[in-house]
Wavefront OBJ file of the C-alpha trace (Angstrom):
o trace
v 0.000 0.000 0.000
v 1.641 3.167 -0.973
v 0.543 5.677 1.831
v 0.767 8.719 -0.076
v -2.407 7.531 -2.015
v -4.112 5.636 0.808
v -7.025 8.346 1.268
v -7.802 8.069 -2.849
v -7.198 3.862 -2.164
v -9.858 3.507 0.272
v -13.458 3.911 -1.916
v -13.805 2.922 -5.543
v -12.420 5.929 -8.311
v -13.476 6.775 -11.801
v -10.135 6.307 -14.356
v -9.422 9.220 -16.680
v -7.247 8.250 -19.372
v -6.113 10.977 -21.568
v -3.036 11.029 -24.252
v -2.510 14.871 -22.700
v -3.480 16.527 -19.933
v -2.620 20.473 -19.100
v -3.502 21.523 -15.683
v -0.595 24.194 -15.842
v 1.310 26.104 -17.658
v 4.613 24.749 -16.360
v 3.121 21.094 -16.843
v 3.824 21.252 -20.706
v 2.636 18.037 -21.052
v -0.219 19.153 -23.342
v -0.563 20.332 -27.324
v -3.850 21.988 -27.485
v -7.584 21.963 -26.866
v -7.691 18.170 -26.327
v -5.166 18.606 -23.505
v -6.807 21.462 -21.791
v -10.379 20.120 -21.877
v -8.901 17.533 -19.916
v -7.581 19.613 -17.554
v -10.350 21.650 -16.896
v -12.146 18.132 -16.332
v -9.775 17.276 -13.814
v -10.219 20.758 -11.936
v -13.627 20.269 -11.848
v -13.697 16.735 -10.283
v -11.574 18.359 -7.570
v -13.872 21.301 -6.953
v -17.228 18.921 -7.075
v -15.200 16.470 -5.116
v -15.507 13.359 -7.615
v -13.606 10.597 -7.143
v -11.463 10.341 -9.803
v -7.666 9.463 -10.815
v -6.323 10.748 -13.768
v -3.493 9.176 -15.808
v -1.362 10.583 -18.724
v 2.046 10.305 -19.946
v 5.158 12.400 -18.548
v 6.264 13.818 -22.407
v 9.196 14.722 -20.540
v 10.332 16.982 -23.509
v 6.948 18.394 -24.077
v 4.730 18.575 -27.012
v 7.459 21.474 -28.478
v 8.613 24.913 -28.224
v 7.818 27.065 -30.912
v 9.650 29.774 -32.540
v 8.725 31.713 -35.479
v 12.112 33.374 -37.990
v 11.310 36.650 -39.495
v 9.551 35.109 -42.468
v 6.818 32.934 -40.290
v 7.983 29.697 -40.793
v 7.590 27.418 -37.281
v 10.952 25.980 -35.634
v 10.015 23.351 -33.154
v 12.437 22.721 -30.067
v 12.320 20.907 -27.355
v 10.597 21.961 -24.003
v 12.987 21.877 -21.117
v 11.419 20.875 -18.187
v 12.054 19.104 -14.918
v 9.003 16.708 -13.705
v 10.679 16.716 -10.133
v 9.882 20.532 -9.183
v 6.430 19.692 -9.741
v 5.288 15.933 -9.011
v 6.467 13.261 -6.346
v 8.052 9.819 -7.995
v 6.190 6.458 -6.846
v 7.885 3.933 -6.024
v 5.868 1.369 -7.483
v 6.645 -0.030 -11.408
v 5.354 -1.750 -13.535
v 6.052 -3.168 -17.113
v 4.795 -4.074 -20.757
v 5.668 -6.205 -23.151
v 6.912 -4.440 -26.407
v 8.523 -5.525 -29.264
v 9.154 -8.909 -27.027
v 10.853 -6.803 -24.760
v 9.919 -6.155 -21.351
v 9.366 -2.105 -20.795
v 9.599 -0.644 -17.473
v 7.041 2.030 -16.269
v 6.929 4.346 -13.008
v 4.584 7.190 -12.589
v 4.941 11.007 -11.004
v 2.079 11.725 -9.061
v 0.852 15.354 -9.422
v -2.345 16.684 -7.384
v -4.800 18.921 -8.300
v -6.224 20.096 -5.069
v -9.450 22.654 -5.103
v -10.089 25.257 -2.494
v -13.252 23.302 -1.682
v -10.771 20.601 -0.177
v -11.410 18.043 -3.246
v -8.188 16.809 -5.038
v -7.551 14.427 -7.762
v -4.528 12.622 -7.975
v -2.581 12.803 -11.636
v -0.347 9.491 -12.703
v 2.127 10.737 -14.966
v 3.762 7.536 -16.617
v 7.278 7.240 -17.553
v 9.350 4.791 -19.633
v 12.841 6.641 -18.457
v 14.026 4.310 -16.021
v 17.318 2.331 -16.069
v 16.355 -0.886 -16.691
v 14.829 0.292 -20.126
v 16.948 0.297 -23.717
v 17.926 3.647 -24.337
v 15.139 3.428 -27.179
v 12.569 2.194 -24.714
v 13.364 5.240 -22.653
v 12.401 7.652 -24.931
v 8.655 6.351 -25.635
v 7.380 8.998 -22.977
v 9.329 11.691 -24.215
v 7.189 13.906 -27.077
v 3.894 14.350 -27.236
v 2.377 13.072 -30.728
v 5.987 13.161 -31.665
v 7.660 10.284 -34.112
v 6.182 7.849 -36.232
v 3.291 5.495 -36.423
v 6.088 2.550 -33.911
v 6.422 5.633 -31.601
v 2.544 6.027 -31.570
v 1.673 2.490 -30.683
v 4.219 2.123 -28.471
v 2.675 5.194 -26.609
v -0.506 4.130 -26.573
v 0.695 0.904 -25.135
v 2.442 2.654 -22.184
v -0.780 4.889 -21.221
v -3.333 1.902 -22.052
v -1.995 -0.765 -20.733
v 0.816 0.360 -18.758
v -2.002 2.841 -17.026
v -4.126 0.128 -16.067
v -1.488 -2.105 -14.681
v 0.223 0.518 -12.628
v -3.937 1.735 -11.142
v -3.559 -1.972 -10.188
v -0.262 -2.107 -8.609
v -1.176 0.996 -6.564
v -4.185 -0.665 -5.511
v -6.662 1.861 -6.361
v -10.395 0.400 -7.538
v -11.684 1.245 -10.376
v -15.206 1.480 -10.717
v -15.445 3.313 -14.436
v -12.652 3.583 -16.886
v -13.403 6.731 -19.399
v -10.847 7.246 -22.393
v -10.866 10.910 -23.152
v -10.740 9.872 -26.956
v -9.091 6.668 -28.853
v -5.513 7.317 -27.975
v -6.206 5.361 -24.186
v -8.363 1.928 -26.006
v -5.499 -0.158 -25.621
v -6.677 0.022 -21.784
v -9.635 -2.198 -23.041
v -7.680 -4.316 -24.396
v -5.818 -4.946 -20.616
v -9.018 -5.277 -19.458
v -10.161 -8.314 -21.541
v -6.663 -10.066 -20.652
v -7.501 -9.211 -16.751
v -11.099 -10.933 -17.169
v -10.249 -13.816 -19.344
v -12.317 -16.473 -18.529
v -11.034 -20.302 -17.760
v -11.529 -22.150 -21.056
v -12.863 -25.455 -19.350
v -15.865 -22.899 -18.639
v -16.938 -21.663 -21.531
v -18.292 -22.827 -24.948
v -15.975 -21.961 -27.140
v -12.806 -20.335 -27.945
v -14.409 -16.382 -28.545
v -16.097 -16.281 -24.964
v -12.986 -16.446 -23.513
v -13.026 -12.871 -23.662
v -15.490 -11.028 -21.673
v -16.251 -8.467 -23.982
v -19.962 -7.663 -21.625
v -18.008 -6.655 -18.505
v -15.297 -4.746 -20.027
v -18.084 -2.925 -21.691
v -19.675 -2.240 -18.530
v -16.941 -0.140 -17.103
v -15.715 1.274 -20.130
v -17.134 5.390 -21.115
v -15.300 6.707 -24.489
v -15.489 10.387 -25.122
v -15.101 10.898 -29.124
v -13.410 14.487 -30.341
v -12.829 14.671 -33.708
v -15.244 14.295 -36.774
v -12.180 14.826 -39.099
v -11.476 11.130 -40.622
v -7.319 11.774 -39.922
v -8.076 12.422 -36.250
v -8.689 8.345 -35.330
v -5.520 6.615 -34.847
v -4.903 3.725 -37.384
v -2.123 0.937 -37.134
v -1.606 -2.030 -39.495
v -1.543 -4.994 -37.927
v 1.670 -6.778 -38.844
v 2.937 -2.993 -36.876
v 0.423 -4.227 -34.260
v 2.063 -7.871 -34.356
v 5.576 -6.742 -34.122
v 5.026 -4.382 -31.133
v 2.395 -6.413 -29.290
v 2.508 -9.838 -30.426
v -0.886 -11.972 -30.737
v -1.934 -10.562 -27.162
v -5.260 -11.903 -27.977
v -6.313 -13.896 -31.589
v -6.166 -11.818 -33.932
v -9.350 -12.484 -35.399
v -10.752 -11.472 -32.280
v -8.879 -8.388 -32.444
v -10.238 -7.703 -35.912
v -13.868 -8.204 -35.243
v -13.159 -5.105 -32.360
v -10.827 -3.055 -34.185
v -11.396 -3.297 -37.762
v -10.596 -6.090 -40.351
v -7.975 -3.598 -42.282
v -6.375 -1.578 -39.373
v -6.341 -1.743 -36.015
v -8.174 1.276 -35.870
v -8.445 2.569 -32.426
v -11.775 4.565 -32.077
v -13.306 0.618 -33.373
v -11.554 -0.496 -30.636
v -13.175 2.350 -27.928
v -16.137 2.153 -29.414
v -16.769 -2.065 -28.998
v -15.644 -1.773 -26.109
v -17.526 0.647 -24.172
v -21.015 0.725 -22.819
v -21.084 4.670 -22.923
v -20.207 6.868 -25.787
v -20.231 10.470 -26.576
v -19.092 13.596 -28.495
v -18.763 16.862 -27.238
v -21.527 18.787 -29.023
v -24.455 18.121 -29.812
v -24.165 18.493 -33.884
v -20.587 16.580 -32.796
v -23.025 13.874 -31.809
v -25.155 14.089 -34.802
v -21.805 13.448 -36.924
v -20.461 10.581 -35.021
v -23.399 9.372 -35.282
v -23.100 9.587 -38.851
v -19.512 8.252 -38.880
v -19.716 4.980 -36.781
v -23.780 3.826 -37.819
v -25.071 1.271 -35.940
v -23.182 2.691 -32.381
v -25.404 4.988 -29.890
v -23.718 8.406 -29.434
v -24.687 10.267 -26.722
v -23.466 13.869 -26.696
v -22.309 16.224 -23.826
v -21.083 19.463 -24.630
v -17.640 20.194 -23.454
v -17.590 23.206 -20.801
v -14.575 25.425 -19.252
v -12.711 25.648 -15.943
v -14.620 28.495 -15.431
v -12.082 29.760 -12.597
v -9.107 29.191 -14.600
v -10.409 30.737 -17.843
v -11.864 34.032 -16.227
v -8.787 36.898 -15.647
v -8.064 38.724 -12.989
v -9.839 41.854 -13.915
v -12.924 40.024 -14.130
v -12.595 37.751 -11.513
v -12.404 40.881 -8.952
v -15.878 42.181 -10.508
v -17.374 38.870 -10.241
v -16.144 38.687 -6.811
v -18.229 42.158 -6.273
v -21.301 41.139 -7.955
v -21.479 37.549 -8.314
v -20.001 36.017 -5.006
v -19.732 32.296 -5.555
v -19.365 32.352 -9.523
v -15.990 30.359 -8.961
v -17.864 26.940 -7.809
v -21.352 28.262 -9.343
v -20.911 29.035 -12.370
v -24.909 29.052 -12.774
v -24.735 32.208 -10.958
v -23.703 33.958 -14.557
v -27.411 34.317 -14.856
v -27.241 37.418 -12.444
v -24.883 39.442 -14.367
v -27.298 41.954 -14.836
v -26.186 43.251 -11.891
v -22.736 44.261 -13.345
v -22.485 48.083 -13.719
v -22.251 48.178 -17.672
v -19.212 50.761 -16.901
v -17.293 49.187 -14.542
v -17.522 46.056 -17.050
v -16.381 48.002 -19.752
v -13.681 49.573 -17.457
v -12.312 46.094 -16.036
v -12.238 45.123 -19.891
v -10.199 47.814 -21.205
v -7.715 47.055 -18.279
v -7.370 43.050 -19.485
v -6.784 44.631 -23.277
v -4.251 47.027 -22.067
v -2.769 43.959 -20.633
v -2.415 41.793 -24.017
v -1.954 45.085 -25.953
v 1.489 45.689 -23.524
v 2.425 42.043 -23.778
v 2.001 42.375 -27.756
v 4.613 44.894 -27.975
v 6.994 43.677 -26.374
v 6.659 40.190 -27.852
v 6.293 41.018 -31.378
v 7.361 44.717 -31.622
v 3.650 45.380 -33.044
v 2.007 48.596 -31.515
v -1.580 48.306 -31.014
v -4.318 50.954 -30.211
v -6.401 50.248 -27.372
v -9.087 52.260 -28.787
v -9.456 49.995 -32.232
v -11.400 46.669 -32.463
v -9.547 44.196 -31.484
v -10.455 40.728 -33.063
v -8.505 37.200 -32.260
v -8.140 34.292 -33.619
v -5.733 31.652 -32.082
v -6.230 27.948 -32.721
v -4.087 24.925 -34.308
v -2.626 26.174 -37.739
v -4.237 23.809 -39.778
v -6.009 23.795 -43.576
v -10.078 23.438 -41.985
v -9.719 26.365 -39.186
v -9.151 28.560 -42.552
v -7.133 31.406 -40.371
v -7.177 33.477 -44.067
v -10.152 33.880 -44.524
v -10.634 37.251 -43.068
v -8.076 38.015 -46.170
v -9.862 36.886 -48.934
v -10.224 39.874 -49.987
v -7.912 42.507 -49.142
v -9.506 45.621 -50.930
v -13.045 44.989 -49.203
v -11.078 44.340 -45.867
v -9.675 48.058 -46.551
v -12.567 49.529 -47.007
v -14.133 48.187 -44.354
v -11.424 49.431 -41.886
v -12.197 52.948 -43.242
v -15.715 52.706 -41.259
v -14.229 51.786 -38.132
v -10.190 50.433 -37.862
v -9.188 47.157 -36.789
v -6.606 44.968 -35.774
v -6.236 41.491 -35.530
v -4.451 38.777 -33.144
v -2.928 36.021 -33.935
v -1.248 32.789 -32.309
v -1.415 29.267 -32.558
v 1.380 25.922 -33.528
v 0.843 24.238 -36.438
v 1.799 20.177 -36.115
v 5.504 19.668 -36.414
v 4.701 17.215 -39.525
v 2.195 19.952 -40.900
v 4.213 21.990 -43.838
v 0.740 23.323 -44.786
v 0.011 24.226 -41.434
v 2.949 25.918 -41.036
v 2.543 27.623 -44.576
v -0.276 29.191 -42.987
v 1.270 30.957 -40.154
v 3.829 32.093 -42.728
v 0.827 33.763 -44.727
v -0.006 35.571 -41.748
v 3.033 37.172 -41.626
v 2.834 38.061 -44.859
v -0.216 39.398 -44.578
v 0.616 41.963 -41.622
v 4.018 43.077 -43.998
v 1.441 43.814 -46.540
v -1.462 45.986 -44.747
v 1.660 47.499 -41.890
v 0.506 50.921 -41.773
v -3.289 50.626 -42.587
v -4.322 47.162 -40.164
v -2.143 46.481 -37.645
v -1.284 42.458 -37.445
v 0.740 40.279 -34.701
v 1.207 36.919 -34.550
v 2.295 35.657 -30.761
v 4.349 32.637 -31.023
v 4.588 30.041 -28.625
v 0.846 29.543 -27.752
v 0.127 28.264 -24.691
v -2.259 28.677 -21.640
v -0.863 31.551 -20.170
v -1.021 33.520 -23.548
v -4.465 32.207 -24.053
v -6.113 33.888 -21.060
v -4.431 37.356 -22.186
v -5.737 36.914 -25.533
v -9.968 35.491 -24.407
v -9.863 38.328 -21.984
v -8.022 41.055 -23.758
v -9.445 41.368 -27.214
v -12.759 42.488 -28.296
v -14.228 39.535 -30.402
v -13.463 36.409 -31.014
v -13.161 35.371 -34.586
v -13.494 31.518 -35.503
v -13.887 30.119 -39.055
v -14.120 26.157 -39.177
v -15.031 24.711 -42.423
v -18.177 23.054 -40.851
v -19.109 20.295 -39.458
v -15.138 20.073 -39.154
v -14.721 22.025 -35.427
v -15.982 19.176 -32.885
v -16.967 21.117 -30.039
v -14.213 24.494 -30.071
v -13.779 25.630 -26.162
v -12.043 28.772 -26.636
v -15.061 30.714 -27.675
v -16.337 29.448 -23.763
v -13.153 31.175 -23.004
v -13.370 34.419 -24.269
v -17.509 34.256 -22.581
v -16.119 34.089 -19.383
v -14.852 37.186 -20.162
v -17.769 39.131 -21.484
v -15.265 39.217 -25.090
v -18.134 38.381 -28.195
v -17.922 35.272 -30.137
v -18.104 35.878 -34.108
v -17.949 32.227 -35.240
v -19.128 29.515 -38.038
v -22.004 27.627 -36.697
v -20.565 24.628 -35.685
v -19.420 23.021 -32.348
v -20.410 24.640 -29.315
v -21.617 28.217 -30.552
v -24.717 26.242 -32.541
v -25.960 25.758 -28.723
v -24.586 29.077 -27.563
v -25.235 32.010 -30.342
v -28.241 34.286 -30.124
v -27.942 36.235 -33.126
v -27.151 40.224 -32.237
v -27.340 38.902 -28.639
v -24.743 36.790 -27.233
v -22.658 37.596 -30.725
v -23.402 36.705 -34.731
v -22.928 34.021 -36.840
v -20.818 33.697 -40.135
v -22.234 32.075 -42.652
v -25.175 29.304 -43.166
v -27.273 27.576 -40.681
v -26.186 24.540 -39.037
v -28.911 22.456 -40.635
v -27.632 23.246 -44.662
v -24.962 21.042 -45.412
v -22.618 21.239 -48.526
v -19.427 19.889 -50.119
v -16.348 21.138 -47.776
v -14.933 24.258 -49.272
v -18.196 25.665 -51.019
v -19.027 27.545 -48.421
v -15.973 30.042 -48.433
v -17.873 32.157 -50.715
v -20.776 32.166 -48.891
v -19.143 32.760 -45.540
v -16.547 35.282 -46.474
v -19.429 37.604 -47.916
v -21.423 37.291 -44.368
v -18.597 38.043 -42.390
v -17.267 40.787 -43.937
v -21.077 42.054 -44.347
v -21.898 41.605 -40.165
v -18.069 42.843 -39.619
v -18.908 46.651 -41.462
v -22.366 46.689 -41.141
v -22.966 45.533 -37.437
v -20.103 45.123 -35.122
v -18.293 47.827 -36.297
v -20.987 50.246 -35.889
v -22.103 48.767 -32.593
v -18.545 49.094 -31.260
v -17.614 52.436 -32.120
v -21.535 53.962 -31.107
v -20.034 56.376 -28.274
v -22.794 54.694 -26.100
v -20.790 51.693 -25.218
v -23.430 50.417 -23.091
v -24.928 48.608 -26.174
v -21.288 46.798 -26.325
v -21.556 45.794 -22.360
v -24.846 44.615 -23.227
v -23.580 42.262 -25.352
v -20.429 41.462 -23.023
v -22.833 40.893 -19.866
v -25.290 38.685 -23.027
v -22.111 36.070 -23.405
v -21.183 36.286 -19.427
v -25.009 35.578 -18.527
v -25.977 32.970 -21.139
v -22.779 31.313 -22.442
v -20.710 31.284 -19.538
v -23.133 30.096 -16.776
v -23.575 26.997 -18.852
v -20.568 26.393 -21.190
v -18.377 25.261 -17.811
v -16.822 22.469 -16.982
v -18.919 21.647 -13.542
v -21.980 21.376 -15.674
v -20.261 19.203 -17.649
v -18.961 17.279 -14.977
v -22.255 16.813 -13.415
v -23.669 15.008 -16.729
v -20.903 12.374 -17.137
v -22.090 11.522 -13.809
v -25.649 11.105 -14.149
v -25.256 9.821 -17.889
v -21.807 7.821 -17.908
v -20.264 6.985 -14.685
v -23.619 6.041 -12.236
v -25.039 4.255 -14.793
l 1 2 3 4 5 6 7 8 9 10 11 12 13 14 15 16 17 18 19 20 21 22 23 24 25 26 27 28 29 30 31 32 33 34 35 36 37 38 39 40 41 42 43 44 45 46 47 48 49 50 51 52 53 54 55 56 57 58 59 60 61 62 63 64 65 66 67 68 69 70 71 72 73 74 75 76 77 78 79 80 81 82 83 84 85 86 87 88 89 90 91 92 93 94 95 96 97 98 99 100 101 102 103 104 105 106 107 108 109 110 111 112 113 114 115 116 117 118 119 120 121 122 123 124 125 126 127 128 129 130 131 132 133 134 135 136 137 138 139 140 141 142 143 144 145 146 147 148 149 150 151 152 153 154 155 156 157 158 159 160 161 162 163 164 165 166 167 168 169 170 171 172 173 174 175 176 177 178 179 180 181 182 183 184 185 186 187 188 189 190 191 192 193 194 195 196 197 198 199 200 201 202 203 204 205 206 207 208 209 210 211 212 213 214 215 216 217 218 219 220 221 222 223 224 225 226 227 228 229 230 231 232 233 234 235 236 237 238 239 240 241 242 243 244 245 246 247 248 249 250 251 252 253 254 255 256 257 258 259 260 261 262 263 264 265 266 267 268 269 270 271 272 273 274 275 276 277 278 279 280 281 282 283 284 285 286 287 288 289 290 291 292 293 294 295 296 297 298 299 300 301 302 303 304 305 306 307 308 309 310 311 312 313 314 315 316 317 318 319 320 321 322 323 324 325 326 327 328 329 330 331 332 333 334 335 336 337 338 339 340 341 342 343 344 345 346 347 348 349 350 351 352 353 354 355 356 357 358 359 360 361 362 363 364 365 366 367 368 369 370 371 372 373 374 375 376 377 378 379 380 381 382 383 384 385 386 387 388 389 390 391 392 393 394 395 396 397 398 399 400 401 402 403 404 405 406 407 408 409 410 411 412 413 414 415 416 417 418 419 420 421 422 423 424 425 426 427 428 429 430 431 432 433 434 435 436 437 438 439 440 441 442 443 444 445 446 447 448 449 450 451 452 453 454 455 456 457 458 459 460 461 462 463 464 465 466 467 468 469 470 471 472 473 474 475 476 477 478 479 480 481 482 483 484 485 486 487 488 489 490 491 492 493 494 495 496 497 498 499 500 501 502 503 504 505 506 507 508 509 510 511 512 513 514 515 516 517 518 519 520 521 522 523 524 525 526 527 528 529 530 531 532 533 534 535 536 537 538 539 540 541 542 543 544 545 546 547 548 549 550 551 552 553 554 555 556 557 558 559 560 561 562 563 564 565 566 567 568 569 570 571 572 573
């Protein structure tokens, strides 16, 4: 019994398994939006005291640091980082088989601890330990880094190696939820755990109790993009893992071609669900004949809400940090001292713009942002399709525009695209002022949802699963201007809580013939309707709007509401 975990030993625990996992921005073990809903999760279980244990891999060099040369184009280096000045080391290990070789695991345990007294404990799993090959030791190092052998061998670790060291630290598992595919191999573990005794059984196939793996098993899906589901052949599959079970049983879970690892999730578990509703309606679509249950993702509402803000909620709204729901009385803001705690938070990211990029900004211009993954269907250029109308719009009220966001280190394209940024602020220096922030991460995020003045977002739908930083910027009364798709289907009001770009979520079309369609709205709502609205000198029409998204986006689009739904729909069940 290891007695640092005895009080999280002693009743039974839901398992969170999840590739990444930020809680902080000194924990870089997380890439992006995955990695932060799952932190947010995390700080929620604490604050609604859930009993839960999370586990994730160390990536002791990170996902990547990125820097940006005076043309655009994305350097990636490796993140520095120490897991000792943060986490205790267990003493407990465990191993896997891999490649026929046996693969040592131990685990830094990190705690998230709430003020309501709540904590979850974090297993951070890590191959570096002597006994291991020096390749072996490297399988925890980068996040989503290597090849399709490094990516297996990965999953192996968290899957499998996760479940076996839950075991060896005693801990009892009452629901194992895989915060998407990356985590099925832990299924997998399971069925080898709960083989049956073949003198018991009819034949060969029941071995495998597929029924109560199923039972404990919850599989959150997050991407309706095809790419997004990991895929392994399986003579890859056979070299790193052997026959662990027949591999025509393996087939009939996973896939007949590829080992395909949502298959896997998805046969395996009793609960599934995306993380919007219309994210639920495509799954659903995807994987026919599987029923998809959807709960839309929600923020850390304390983490996501700055300072500024937090000091007028703590005047108005006492309790918004665990009660969210309270958002509903923001009416009793002061529109001025909204606007006023605002302005501060943009002076803020204006001042850390400068000296970051050497861009000067104007805290009395719009302000839009627009920071996400650099990749082809977030279409980051298409405020720039066309430059002349974007002029001439700027005459009726100036702009300037926010950037930041890593493309994948494999992603040329992606990285072409931060490029074109650049060389779209070199080309309109002087008449829109343009800055790209490089090295995105969560403490840059909360300047940039608090600081600006709307926040832009242009998926090629149904492409953007759920999108959480729009809940982001609500927390902080900043306007959503956003593709309907995801989250703000649920959350826009038109004119209300912000606008729309584009057509309704119920038209469909081919991907990519809706640029024309959408570039002409936005630009349309951008000169015609926010640009007025913003520079009316009666800014209490823009507080309106700011107190709109606090009031009806934020009080639901949180994480505790969230939380409270995979308990009454997934883990009680």
């Amino acid at each position: 019994m290891n007695n640092t975990l005895h009080a999280f030993t002693a009743e039974p625990m839901i398992a969170y398994f999840s590739m990444e996992i930020g809680v902080k921005n000194d924990i870089p073990t997380y890439s992006g939006g995955l990695g932060i809903l799952a932190g947010d999760t995390i700080k929620s279980a604490a604050d609604l005291n859930l009993p839960m244990v999370a586990v994730t891999l160390i990536t002791r060099k990170g996902y990547f640091t990125q820097e940006l040369d005076n043309s655009g184009w994305q350097h990636e280096k490796p993140v520095v980082w120490d897991p000792a000045t943060h986490m205790t080391l267990l003493k407990e290990t465990v191993k896997v088989q891999i490649e026929g070789r046996d693969v040592h695991i131990q685990a830094w345990l990190y705690q998230v601890i709430s003020p309501t007294g709540g904590r979850v404990p974090m297993l951070f799993l890590d191959t570096d330990v002597p006994e291991n090959t020096p390749e072996d030791r490297c399988i925890t190092d980068y996040l989503y880094g290597g090849d399709s052998a490094y990516r297996i061998k990965q999953e192996v670790v968290l899957g499998m190696g996760g479940v076996r060291m839950l075991h060896a630290l005693e801990f009892h598992i009452k629901k194992y939820h895989m915060n998407e595919g990356h985590a099925s191999f832990l299924a997998l573990e399971l069925l080898l755990r709960f083989k049956r005794d073949i003198e018991t059984v009819w034949d060969e196939r029941s071995v495998w109790d597929v029924g109560r793996v199923r039972d404990l098993c919850v599989f959150t899906t997050h991407t309706p993009v095809e790419a997004g589901h990991d895929k392994f052949s399986y003579p890859l599959v056979s070299k790193v893992l052997g026959e662990i079970i027949p591999f025509d049983v393996l087939k009939d879970l996973a896939g007949k071609d590829n080992l395909n690892m949502t298959m896997l999730a998805l046969n395996l578990s009793k609960y599934i669900n995306g993380v919007a509703k219309k994210h639920g309606e495509v799954s659903q679509h995807m994987f026919p004949g599987y029923h998809i249950h959807a709960i839309t993702n929600g923020v850390h509402t304390f983490t996501w809400t700055c300072s500024e803000m937090a000091k007028l909620f703590d005047k108005y709204i006492p309790g918004w940090a665990n009660e969210p729901e309270l958002f509903v009385r923001s009416g009793n803001i002061p529109e001025l001292e909204l606007w006023e705690a605002h302005r501060e938070a943009k002076r803020k990211l204006l001042a850390y713009v400068s000296n970051t990029t050497g861009v000067e900004m104007d805290p009395n211009v719009l302000t839009l942002g627009f920071a996400r993954r650099a990749t082809a269907y977030k279409r980051p250029h298409l405020l720039f399709s066309d430059i002349e109308r974007l002029l001439k719009i700027n005459e009726k009220g100036r702009i300037q525009i926010i950037y930041a966001g890593k493309a994948h280190p494999h992603d040329d394209n992606g990285k072409r695209l931060i490029q074109g940024i650049y060389g779209y602020r070199d080309k309109l220096k002087g008449k829109i002022a343009i800055a790209f922030l490089p090295g995105y991460n969560m403490d840059i995020a909360l300047k940039l949802v608090s600081g600006v003045d709307i926040w832009l977002n242009t998926p090629l739908r149904p492409l953007e699963a759920s999108g959480t930083s729009g809940m982001k910027a609500a927390h902080n009364g900043v306007v959503n201007f956003s593709v309907l798709d995801g989250w703000w289907i649920e959350g826009h009001i038109e004119g209300f809580t912000g606008w729309s770009i584009g057509a309704k979520p119920t038209e469909t079309s081919e991907p990519g013939a809706s640029d024309a369609e959408d570039v002409a709205d936005l630009y349309d709502k951008l000169e015609n309707l926010i640009i007025p609205k913003y520079y009316n000198p009666n800014k209490s029409n823009w507080s309106r709007m700011m107190k709109n998204a606090i009031s009806k986006n934020a009080y639901y689009f949180n994480s505790h509401r969230m939380m409270r739904r995979y308990v009454t729909e997934a883990y009680i069940r």
